[in-house]
C-alpha positions as CSV (number, residue, x, y, z in Angstrom):
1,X,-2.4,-12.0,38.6
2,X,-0.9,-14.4,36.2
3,X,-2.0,-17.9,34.8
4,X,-1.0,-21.4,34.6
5,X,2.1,-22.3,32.3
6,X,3.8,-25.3,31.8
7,X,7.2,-25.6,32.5
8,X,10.5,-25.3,30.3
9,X,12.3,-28.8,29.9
10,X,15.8,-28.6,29.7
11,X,17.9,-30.5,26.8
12,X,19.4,-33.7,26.7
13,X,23.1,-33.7,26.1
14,X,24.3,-36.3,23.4
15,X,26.4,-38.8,24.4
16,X,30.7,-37.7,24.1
17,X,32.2,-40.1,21.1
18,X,35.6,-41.9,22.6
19,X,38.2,-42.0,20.3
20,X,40.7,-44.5,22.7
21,X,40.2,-47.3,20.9
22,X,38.3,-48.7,17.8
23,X,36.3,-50.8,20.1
24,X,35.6,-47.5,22.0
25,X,34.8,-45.5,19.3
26,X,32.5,-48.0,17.8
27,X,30.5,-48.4,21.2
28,X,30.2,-44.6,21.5
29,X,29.1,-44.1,17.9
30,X,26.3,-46.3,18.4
31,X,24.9,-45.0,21.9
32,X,25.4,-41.7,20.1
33,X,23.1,-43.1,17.3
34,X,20.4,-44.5,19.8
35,X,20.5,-41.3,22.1
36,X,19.1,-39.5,18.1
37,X,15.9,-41.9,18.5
38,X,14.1,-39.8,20.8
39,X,10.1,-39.9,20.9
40,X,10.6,-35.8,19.3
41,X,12.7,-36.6,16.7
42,X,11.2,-39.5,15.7
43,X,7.9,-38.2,15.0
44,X,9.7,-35.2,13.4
45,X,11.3,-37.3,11.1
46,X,7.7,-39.2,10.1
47,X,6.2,-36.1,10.3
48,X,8.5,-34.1,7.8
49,X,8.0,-36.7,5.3
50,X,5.0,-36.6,5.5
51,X,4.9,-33.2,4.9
52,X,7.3,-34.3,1.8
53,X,4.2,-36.6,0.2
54,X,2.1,-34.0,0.6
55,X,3.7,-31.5,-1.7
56,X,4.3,-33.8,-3.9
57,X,-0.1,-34.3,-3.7
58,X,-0.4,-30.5,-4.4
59,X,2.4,-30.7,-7.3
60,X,0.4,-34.0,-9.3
61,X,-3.3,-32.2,-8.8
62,X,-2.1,-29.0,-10.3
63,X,-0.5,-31.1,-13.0
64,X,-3.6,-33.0,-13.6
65,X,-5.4,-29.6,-13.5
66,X,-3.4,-27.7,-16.1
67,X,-4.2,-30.4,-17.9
68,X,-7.5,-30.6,-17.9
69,X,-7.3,-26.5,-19.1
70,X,-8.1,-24.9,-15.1
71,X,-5.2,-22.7,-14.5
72,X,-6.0,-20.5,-11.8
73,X,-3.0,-20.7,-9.2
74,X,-4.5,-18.0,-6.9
75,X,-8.1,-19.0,-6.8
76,X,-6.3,-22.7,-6.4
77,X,-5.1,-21.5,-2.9
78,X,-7.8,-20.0,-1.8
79,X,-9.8,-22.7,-0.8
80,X,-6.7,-23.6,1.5
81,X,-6.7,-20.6,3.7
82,X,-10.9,-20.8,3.3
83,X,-10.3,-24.1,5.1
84,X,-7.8,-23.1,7.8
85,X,-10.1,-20.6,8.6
86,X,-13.2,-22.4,9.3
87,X,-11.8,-24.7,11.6
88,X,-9.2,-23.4,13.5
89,X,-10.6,-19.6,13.9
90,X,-14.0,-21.0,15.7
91,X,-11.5,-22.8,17.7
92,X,-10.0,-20.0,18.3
93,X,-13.6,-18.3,19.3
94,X,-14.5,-21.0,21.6
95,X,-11.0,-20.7,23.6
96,X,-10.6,-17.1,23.8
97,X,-14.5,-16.3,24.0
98,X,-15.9,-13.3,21.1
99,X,-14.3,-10.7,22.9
100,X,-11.0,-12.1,23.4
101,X,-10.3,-13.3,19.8
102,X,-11.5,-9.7,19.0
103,X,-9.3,-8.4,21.3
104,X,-6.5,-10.3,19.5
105,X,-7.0,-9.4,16.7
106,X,-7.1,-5.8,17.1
107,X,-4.0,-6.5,19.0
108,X,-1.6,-8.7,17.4
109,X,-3.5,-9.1,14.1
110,X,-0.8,-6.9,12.3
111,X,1.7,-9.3,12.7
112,X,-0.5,-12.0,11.1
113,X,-1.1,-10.0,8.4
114,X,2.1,-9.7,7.2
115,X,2.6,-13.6,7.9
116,X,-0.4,-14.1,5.7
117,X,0.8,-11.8,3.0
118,X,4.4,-13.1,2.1
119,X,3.0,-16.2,2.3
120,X,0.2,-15.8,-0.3
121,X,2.7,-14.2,-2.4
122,X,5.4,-16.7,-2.2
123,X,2.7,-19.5,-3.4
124,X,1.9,-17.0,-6.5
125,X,5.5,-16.4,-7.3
126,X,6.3,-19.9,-7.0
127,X,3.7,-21.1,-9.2
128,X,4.8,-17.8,-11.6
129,X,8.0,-19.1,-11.9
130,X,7.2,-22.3,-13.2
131,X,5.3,-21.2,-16.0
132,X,8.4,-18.9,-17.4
133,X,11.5,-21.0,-16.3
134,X,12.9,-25.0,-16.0
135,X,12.0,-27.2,-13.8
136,X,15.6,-27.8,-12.9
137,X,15.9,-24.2,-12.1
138,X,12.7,-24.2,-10.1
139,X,14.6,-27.7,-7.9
140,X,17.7,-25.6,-7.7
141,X,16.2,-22.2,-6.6
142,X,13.5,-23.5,-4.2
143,X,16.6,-24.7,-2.2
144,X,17.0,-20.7,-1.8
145,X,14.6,-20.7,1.5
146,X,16.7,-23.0,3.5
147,X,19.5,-20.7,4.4
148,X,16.9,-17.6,4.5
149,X,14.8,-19.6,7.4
150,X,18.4,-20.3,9.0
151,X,18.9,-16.2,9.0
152,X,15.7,-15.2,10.0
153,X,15.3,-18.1,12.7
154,X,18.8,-16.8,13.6
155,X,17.6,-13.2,14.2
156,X,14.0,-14.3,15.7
157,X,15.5,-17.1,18.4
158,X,19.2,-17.3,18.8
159,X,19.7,-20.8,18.3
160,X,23.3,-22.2,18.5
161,X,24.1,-24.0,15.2
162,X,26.5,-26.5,15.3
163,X,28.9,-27.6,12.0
164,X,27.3,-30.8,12.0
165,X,23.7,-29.3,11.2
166,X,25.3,-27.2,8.3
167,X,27.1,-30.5,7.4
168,X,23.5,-32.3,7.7
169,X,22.0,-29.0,5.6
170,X,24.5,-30.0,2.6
171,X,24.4,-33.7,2.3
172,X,20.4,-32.8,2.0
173,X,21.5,-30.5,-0.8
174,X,23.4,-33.0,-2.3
175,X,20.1,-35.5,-2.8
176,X,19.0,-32.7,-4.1
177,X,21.7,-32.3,-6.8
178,X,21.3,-36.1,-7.0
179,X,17.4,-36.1,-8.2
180,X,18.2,-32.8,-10.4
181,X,20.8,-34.8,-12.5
182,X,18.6,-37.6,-12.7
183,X,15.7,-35.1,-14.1
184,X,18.4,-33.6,-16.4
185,X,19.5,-37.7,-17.5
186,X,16.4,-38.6,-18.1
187,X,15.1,-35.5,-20.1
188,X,12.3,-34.6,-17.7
189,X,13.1,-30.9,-18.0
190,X,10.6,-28.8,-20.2
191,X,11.8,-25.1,-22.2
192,X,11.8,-21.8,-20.4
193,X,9.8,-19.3,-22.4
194,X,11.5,-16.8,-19.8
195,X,14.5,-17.8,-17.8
196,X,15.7,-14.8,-16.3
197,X,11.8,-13.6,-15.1
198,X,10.7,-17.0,-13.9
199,X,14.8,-17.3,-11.5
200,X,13.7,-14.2,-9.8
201,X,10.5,-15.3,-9.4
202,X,11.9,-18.2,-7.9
203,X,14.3,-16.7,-6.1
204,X,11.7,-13.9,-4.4
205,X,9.1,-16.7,-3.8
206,X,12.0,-19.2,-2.1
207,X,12.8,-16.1,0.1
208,X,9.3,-15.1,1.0
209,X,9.1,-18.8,1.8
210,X,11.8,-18.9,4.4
211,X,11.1,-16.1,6.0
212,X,7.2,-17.2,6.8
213,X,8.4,-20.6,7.9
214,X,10.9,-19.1,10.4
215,X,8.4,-16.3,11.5
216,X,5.6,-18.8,11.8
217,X,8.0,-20.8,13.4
218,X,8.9,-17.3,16.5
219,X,5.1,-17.0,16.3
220,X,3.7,-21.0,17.3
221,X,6.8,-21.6,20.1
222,X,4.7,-18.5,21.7
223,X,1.1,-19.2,21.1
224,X,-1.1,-21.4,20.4
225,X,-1.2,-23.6,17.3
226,X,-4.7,-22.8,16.7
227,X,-4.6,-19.0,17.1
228,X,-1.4,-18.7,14.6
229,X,-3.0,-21.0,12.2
230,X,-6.2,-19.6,12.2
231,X,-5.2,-16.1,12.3
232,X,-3.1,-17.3,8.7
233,X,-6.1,-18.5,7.3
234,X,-8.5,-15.3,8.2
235,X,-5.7,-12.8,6.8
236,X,-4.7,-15.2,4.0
237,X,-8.2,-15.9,2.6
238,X,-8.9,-12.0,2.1
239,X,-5.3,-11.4,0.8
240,X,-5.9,-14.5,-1.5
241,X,-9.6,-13.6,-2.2
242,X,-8.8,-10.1,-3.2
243,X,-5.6,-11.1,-5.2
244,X,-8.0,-13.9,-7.1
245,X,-11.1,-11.6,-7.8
246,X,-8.8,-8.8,-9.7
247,X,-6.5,-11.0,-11.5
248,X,-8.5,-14.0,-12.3
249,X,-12.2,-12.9,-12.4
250,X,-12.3,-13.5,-16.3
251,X,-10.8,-16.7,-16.3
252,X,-13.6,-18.3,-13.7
253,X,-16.6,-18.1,-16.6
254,X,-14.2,-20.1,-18.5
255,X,-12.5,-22.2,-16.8
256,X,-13.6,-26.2,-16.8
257,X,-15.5,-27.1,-13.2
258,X,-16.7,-30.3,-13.6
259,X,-16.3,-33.1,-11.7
260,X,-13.0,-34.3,-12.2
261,X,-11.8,-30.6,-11.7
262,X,-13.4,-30.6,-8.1
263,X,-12.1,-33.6,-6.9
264,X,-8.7,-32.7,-8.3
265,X,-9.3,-28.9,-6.0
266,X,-10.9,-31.0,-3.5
267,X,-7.8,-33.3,-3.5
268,X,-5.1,-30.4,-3.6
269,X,-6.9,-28.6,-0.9
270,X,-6.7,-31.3,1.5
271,X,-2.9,-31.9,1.2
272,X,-2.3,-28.6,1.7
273,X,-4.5,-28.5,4.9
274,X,-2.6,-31.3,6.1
275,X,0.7,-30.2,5.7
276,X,-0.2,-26.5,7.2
277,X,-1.7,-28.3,10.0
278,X,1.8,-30.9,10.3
279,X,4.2,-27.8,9.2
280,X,3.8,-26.0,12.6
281,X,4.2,-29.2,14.9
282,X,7.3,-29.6,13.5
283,X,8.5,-26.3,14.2
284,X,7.8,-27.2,17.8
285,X,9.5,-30.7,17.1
286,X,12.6,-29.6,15.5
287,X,12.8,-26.5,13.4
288,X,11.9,-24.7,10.4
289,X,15.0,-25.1,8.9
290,X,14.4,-29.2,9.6
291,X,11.1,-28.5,7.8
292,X,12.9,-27.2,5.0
293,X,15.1,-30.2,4.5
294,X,12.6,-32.3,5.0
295,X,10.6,-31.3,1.5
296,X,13.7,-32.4,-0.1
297,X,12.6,-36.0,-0.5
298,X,9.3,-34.4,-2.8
299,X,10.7,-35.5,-5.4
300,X,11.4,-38.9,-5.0
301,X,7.6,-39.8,-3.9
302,X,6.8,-37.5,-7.3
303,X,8.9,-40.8,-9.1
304,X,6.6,-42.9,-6.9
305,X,3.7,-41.3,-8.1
306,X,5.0,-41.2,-11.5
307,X,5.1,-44.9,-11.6
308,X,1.4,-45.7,-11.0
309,X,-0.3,-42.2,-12.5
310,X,2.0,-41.5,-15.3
311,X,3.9,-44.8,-16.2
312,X,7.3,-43.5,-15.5
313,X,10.5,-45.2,-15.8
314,X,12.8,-45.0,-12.7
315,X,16.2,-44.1,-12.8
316,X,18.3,-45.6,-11.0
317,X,20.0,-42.5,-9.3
318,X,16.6,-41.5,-7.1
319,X,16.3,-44.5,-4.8
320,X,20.3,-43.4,-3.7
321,X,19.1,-39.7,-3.6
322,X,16.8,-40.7,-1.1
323,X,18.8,-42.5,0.8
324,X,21.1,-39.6,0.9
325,X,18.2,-37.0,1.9
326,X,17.3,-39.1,5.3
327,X,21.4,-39.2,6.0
328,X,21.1,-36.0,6.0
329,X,17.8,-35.4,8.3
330,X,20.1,-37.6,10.5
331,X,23.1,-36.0,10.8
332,X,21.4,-32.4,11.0
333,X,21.1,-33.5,15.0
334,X,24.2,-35.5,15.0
335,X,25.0,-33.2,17.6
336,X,22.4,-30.8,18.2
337,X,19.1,-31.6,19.9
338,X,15.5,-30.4,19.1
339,X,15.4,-28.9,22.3
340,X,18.1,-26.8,21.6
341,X,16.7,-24.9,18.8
342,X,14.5,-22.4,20.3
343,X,12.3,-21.8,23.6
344,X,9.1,-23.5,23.6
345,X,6.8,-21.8,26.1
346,X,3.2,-21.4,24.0
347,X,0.5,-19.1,25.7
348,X,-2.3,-17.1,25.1
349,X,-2.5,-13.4,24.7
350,X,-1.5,-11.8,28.5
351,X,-4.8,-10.0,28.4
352,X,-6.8,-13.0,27.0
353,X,-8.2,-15.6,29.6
354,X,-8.4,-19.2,28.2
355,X,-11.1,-21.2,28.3
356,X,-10.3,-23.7,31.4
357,X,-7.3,-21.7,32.7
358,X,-6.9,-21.4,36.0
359,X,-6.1,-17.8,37.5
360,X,-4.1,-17.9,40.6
361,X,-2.1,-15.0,42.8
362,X,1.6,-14.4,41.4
363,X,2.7,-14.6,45.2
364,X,1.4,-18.4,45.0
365,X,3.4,-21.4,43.9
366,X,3.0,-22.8,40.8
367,X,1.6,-25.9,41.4
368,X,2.1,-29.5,39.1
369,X,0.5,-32.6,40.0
370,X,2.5,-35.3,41.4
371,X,1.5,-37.8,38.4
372,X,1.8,-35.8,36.1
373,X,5.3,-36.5,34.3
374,X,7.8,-34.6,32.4
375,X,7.0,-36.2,29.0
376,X,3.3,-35.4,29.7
377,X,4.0,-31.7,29.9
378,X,6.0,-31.9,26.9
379,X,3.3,-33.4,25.0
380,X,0.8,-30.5,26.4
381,X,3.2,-28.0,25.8
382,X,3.4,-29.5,21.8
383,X,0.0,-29.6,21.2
384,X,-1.4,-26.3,22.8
């Protein structure tokens, strides 16, 4: 017996660039312009960026709330993984039934586990880091998970890189560079009271970092969005609940908690729920490597945040930076499609029954309803 899944879409092929003529190469260059503008990559674009904002949400509340004297970075995150929990594990519950979800976790929880764990620890080290070394260091080093999700996506899926997304992978870089010597022009950098400690904290947390995205990533192009998400938040919240109670236990009785301090945690904790909730989707979308990129432009909504919140001055340098970011997002599938970047074929556990799938005999056909299109099995197949 064997259930219901929807089929595999094959790839679009990119249109060939002539190089006859100038005329010729002109025309081609632009249908191989428009033939980028699918519906996927669109909304992975939009979608990454928003991503983007939301960092830069989490990186102005904790800067509000170090000022205001709350500094606990691990109690900070647990109201993240509280939150993923209590939605998407019910969820979870109500498609898989008690026993199912039980079943699953008893199962495959181990797995999730481990997801859970480097990623509770990258977010500490991360945050570590910034309190012992630069912020420039911190932009530079963060970069570090891009080509660590490229290995580990490598290992977990195959995918067949092409030059152009390396060449799309640097020009991001290069914004990158671009905001960093704006930072280091305008003096925006603050002392290290620890260089070396807070690099390899960097450097650990930036590798933790890529490896969850591109695991996450194996994990949600073979289940469920909801089970992997929810299964993070169950393992992360006891990992991040333990971590908090033995290391920052004392601090709580004297930390600040008044109102501005919740709606800052309140604020923070809803950015991050958005973009672990986006984050996944564009796996499915794109990549995790395209997520990686994507964060990139943090920094220039940070200026735009700046303006309003903290009265910055803009240099001129981060509107071009920008601009050289989303070149970048482009030509990383000049060539290359979404499709291409891994199998997308999300089910529930083999021994798990979902709620509303249909059993049928492995002798029968497969059967598709006449109406029902390509593009709408796509979009099932992204949002199961």
């Amino acid at each position: 017996m064997v259930f219901l899944t929807p089929p595999v879409v094959d790839a679009p092929d990119r249109p060939p660039i002539s190089y006859k003529s100038p005329a010729a190469f002109v025309s081609s260059f632009w249908l191989r312009f428009r033939s980028l503008w699918t519906r996927r990559f669109t909304l992975a674009l939009l979608a990454g960026q928003l991503v983007s904002l939301c960092i830069t949400c989490t990186n102005v509340t904790t800067t509000e709330l170090v000022n205001r004297n709350w500094s606990n970075a691990t109690t900070q995150t647990f109201f993240l993984y509280f939150s993923l929990f209590v939605v998407y594990t019910p969820y979870t519950i109500y498609q898989y039934g008690i026993k199912g979800w039980g079943e699953m976790v008893v199962r495959d929880g181990w797995k999730y586990l481990i997801l859970a764990a480097c990623d509770v620890e990258g977010n500490f080290l991360v945050v570590k880091a910034y309190q012992y070394t630069t912020l420039l260091s911190c932009m530079l080093l963060d970069a570090w998970a891009i080509p660590v999700c490229l290995f580990f996506a490598w290992i977990y899926m195959r995918p067949r890189y092409h030059w152009t997304q390396v060449l799309g992978i640097l020009v991001c870089i290069g914004g990158l560079g671009m905001l960093v010597a704006s930072d280091k022009i305008t003096q925006k950098d603050f002392p290290a009271s620890s260089l070396v400690k807070g690099d390899i904290f960097m450097i650990v947390g930036a590798s933790l970092y890529g490896f969850t995205n591109a695991t996450e990533e194996f994990f949600v192009r073979k289940s469920p969005l909801y089970e992997v998400v929810g299964m993070l938040g169950m393992w992360g919240m006891i990992i991040n609940g333990a971590q908090a109670a033995g290391l920052e236990h004392k601090s709580w009785m004297s930390s600040n908690w008044d109102g501005h301090v919740i709606g800052l945690l309140f604020a923070y904790t809803a950015a991050m729920f958005i973009l672990y909730t986006v984050a996944p989707w564009i796996y499915r979308l794109a990549s995790s490597a395209y997520y990686n990129i994507s964060l990139l432009t943090s920094d220039f909504y940070g200026l735009l945040f700046g303006l309003f919140l903290f009265h910055y001055q803009p240099f001129w340098l981060y509107f071009p930076a920008f601009a050289v970011v989303i070149v970048g997002l482009v030509i990383y599938f000049w060539h290359a499609t979404p499709e291409e970047q891994g199998k997308l074929d999300p089910q529930a556990p083999p021994y798990v029954r979902r709620r509303g799938q249909v059993e049928v005999d492995k002798d029968e056909p497969r059967l598709q309803s006449p109406s029902q299109s390509d593009e709408d099995t796509k979009d099932i197949t992204m949002m199961a």
